[in-house]
N, C-alpha and C positions, 0 to 999 in steps of 0.2 A: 493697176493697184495703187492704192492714194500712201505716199509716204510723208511720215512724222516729221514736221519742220523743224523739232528738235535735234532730230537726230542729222538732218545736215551739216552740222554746224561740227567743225573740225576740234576737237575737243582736246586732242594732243597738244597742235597751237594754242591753244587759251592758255591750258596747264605750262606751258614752257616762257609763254611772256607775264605770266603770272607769278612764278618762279622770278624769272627777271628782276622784277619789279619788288619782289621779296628782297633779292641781292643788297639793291639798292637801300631800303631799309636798315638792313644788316650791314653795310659798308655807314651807313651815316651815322648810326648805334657804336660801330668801332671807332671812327673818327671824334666822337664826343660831342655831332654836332644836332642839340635836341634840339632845337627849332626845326631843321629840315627834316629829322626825324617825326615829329608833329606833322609839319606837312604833308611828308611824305603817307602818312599812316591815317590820315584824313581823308585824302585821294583815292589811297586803295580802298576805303570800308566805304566811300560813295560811288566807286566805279560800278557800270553797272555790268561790265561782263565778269568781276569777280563776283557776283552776286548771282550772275545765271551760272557761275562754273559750279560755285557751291549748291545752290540748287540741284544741279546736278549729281555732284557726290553722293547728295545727305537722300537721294531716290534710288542710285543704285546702291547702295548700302542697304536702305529698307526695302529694295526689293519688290515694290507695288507696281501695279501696273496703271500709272497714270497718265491720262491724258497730254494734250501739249497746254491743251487751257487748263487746267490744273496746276501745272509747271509756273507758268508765267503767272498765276495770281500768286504763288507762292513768292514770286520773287515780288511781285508790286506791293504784298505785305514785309515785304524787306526793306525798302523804300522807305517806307512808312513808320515817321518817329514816334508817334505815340502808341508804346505798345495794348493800350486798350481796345483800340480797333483793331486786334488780329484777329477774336472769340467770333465770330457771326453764325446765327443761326440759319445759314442755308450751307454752310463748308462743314464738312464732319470733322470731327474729332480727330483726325489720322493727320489731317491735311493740317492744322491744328498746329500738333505736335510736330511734324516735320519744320513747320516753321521756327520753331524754336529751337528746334537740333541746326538748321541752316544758320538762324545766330548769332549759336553758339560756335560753330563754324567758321564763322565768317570773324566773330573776336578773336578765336584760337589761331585764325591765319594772319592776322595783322599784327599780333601783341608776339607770339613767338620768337621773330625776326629780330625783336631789340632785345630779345632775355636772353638770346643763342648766346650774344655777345657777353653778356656780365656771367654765367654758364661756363668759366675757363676751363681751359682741358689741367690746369691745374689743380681745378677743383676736389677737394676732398670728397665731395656727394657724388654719387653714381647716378644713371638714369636705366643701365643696363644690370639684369639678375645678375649674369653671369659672373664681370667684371667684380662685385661686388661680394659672392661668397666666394673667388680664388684668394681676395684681400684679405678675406676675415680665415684664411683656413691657411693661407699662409703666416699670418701674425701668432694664430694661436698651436700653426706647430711645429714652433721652435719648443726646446725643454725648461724654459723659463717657468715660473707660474704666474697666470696671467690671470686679471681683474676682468670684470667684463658688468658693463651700466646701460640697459637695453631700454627705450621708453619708445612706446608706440601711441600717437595722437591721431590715430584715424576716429576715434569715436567723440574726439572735442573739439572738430573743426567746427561745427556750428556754434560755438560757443566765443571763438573770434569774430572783432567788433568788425562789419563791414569798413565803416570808415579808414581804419589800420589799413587794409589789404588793398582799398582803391588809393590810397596814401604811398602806397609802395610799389605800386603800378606804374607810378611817375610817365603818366603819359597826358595827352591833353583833356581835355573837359568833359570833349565830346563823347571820346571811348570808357571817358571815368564813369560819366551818363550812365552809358549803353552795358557798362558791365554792373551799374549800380542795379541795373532793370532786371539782370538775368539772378544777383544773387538775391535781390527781395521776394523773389520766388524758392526759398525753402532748397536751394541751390546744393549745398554741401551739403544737407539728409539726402537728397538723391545720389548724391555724390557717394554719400557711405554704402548706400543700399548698393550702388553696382559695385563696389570693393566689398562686399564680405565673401564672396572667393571670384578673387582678385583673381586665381593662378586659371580660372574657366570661363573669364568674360573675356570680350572679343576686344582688341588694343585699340580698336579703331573706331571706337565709340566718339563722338565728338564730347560727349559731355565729360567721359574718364579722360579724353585728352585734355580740356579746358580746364578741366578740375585738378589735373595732376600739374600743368602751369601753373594756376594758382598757386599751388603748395608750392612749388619751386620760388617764385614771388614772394611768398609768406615768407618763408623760412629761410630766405637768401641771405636776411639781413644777420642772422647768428655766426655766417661765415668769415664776416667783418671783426664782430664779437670777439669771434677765439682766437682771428687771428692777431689784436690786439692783445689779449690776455697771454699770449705767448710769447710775444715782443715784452711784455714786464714778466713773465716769466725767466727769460735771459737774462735781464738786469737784474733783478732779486736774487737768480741763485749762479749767477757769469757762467753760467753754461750754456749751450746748443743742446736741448733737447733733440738726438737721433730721431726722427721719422715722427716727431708728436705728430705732426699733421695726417698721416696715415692711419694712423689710433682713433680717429676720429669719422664716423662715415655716417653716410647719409642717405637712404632709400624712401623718395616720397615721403611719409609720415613717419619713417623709422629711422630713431637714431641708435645709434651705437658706438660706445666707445670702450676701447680695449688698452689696455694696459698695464703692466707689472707693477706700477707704482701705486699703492693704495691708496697715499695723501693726494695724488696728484687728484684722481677720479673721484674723489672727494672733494676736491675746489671746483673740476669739471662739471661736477654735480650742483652745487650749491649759484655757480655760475647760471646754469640752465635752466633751475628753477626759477630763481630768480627774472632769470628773461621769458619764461614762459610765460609768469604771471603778468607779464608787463601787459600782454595781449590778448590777455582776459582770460586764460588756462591755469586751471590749480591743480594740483596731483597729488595722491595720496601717498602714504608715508610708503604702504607697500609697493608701490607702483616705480618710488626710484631707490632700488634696494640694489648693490652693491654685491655682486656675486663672484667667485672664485671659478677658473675652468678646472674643473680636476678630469672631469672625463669627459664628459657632453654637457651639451646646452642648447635651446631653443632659439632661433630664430626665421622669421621673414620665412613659417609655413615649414621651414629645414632643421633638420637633427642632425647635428655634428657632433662625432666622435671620435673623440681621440683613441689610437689603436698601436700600440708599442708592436713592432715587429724589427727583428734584428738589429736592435739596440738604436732603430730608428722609429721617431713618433711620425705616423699619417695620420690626415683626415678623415674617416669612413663619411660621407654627406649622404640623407635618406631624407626621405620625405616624412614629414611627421606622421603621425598616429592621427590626428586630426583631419588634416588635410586625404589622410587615406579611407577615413571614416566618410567626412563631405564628398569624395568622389560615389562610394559605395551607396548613400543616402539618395544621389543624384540621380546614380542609374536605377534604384528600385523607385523612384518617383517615376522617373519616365517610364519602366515598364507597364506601371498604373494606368499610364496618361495615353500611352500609346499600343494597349494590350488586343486591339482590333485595328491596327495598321498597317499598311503594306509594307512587304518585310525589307524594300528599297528604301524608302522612308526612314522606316526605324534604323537600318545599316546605315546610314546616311547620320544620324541624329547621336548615335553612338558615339561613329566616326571620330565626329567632329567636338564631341565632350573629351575624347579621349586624346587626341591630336593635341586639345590646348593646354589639357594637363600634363601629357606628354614633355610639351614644349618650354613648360616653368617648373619643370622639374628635369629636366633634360642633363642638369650637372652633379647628377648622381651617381654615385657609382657604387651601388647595390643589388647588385643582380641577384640573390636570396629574396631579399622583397621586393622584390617586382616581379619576380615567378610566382611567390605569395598572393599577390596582388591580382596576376592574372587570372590564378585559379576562383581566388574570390568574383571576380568578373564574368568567368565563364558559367557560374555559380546563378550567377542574375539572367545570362543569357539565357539557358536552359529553363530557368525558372517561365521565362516569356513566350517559348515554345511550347512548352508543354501546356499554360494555361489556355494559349490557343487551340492548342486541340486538348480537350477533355479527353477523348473518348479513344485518343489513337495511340497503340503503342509505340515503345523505345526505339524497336527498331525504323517504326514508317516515319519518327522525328528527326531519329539521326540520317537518313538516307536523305530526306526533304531540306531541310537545317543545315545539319554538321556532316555534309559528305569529305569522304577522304581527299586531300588534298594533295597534289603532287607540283613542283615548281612553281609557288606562289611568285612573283616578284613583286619583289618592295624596297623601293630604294638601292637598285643594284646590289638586290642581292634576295636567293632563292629561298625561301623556306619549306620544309613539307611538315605538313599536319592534317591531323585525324577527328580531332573537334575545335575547328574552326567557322563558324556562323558566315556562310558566304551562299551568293545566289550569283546564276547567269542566266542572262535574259538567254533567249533562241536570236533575235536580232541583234545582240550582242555580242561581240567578240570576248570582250573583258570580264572579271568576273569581279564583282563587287564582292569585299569580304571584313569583316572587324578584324584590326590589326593588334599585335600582341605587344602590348609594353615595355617586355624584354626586349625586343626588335630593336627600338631606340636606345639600349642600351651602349654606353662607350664608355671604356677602361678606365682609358687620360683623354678625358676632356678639355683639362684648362689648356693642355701645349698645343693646340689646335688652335687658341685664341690667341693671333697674332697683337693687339693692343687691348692693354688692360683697359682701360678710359675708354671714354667716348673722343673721338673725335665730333666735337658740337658741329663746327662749318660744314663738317662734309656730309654729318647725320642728318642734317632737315633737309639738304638737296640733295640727298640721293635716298630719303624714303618714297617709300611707294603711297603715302599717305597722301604726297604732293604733286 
């Protein structure tokens, strides 16, 4: 049997002296010494086993079944500085594209290493959901009453000037080049199209990662901003503002600031404007309006609400109306699209919609609507069965379909149910089945999250990305 010369090649090794050599980056980015940072970051985007490793990724990711000479022109088009010679009309389309996701890849691995560093674990801005709505659910449920100025710029990223963004990249010539070539391709509209639900694409997109850098890059420089306007803050009114800096948070393209004080978020506001226009964003009058928390409020896809029980205020956190609407939309699309499919496939396709909406709403603690939720769900399933067999009744669907279930296990721990969408194979031990929403429900979530922040140094080397 003839084996793939790809597949010899020790791929653990590659990822661990590639890592290495990230370190290294990342240690001369903390030390403040950018020439060998330059260097450094020159070396790796010309090396060429980083360029076969990403190759690598950016296939099992998509998943195709390629060639080894496939492989390797994909990387000799990597090589290759002028991007007009990538289009040729004997390579398909597919192969195409993958070179452009590789990259993107191969920017997003060399620029990362020096931003981990400016990225402090001080940092007001989050990279993590979690972390992000225990901040905002603890601030707002003390019994104060609190202000709240929410502005979301996912939809006017295209509208910053490329030159700002490669300006604040503050790296050398070469990588300015190479990131100038990927955004004169219509870069952030692609960008937004895979963020209109954010909470069901897959994190490990190279382009959602590149893209979400960027924004970290963009928007870094506002950190500097506030923290200057709080230092004349203290001198104008000789006080230490308690915890401003908490009051203020940051998610990708979402800002947020919260606070008791009206005038303050008021300056906060007129401050933000101000600097938003610098970089080519205008905002309309209703878009930075000035809201009070009395009971709930909208944000980042989440409904938070405040909930008096024994003379103490909680957070209720749900997943919006919207967001519950976009799942439901989702799955009656796919039953259209997959309404003659094997019913492994389809349980499979389900899965895994519901697994990542699952997993971005995971810090909720609504177990009403998410029973809600289920039923509407199972609602779709049945819908998908029954269009498949016209002709056959309730009972020969439920028996085929939704047999009774007895000690499901899911995550350590048993369930039994009675309409449940599951199949086993005969050569199979296991039984594939759609998992229930509730299931992932937890009480107290947040006391399970041992650090509110990210840890940055230990986040890029110990993801699975790398």
């Amino acid at each position: 049997m003839r084996t793939n010369s790809w597949d010899l090649v020790a791929w653990d090794h590659v990822q661990k002296s590639i890592v290495k050599f990230q370190k290294k980056i990342l240690a001369a980015s903390l030390l403040k010494e950018i020439g060998r940072v330059h260097f450094l970051q020159k070396k790796f985007i010309e090396s060429r086993l980083v360029k076969l490793w990403v190759t690598h990724q950016i296939t099992l990711q998509s998943e195709m079944n390629l060639t080894s000479s496939e492989k390797y022109w994909i990387v000799t088009q990597l090589e290759l500085n002028d991007s007009n010679q990538l289009v040729t009309k004997k390579k398909k389309k597919d192969l195409v594209s993958l070179v452009k996701k590789s990259s993107i890849l191969l920017l997003k691995s060399v620029l990362e290493p020096q931003w981990i560093s400016n990225l402090k674990l001080n940092s007001p801005y989050y990279n993590c959901m979690e972390s992000l709505i225990e901040e905002i659910t603890r601030i707002t449920a003390t019994n104060v009453k609190q202000f709240v100025f929410t502005v979301n710029l996912d939809s006017y990223l295209h509208l910053v000037d490329q030159k700002l963004i490669l300006k604040n990249i503050n790296s050398s010539i070469y990588l300015k080049r190479k990131c100038q070539e990927i955004l004169k391709n219509n870069f952030f509209e692609s960008y937004q199209h895979i963020k209109i639900n954010y909470y069901m694409t897959d994190k490990k997109l190279p382009e959602l990662q590149f893209g979400n850098l960027l924004v970290d890059i963009l928007f870094h420089e506002f950190k500097s901003l506030f923290g200057r306007y709080i230092q004349k803050y203290i001198l104008i009114h000789k006080q230490i503002p308690i915890n401003k800096k908490q009051y203020s948070l940051r998610y990708l393209c979402n800002f947020i600031f919260i606070d008791s004080d009206y005038g303050y978020l008021k300056n906060i506001r007129y401050l933000f404007v101000n600097w938003i226009k610098k970089i080519g964003i205008s905002l309309k009058s209703n878009e930075t309006k000035i809201k009070s928390i009395d009971r709930w409020f909208h944000i980042l896809q989440f409904s938070l609400i405040q909930v008096q029980k024994n003379n103490q205020r909680r957070i209720k956190i749900k997943p919006s109306i919207s967001a519950q609407r976009d799942l439901l939309d989702t799955l009656s699309k796919l039953n259209h699209r997959m309404k003659n499919s094997i019913i492994t496939i389809y349980i499979d396709r389900v899965s895994i919609i519901l697994k990542k909406w699952a997993e971005y709403f995971k810090v909720c603690n609504c177990k009403k609507t998410l029973n809600k939720l289920d039923n509407q769900i199972f609602e779709k399933l049945r819908t998908w069965a029954f269009k498949r067999h016209a002709r056959w009744s309730k009972q020969q669907i439920k028996l085929k379909y939704f047999p009774n279930e007895l000690k499901l296990k899911y995550f350590q721990r048993i369930y039994h149910g009675n309409w449940i969408l599951s199949y086993r194979d005969s050569n199979v031990t296991d039984k594939i089945f759609i998992e229930k929403l509730r299931w992932n429900y937890k009480r107290n979530y947040f006391p399970r999250l041992k650090n509110n922040k990210i840890n940055y140094l230990n986040f890029l080397y110990q993801s699975h990305t790398f």
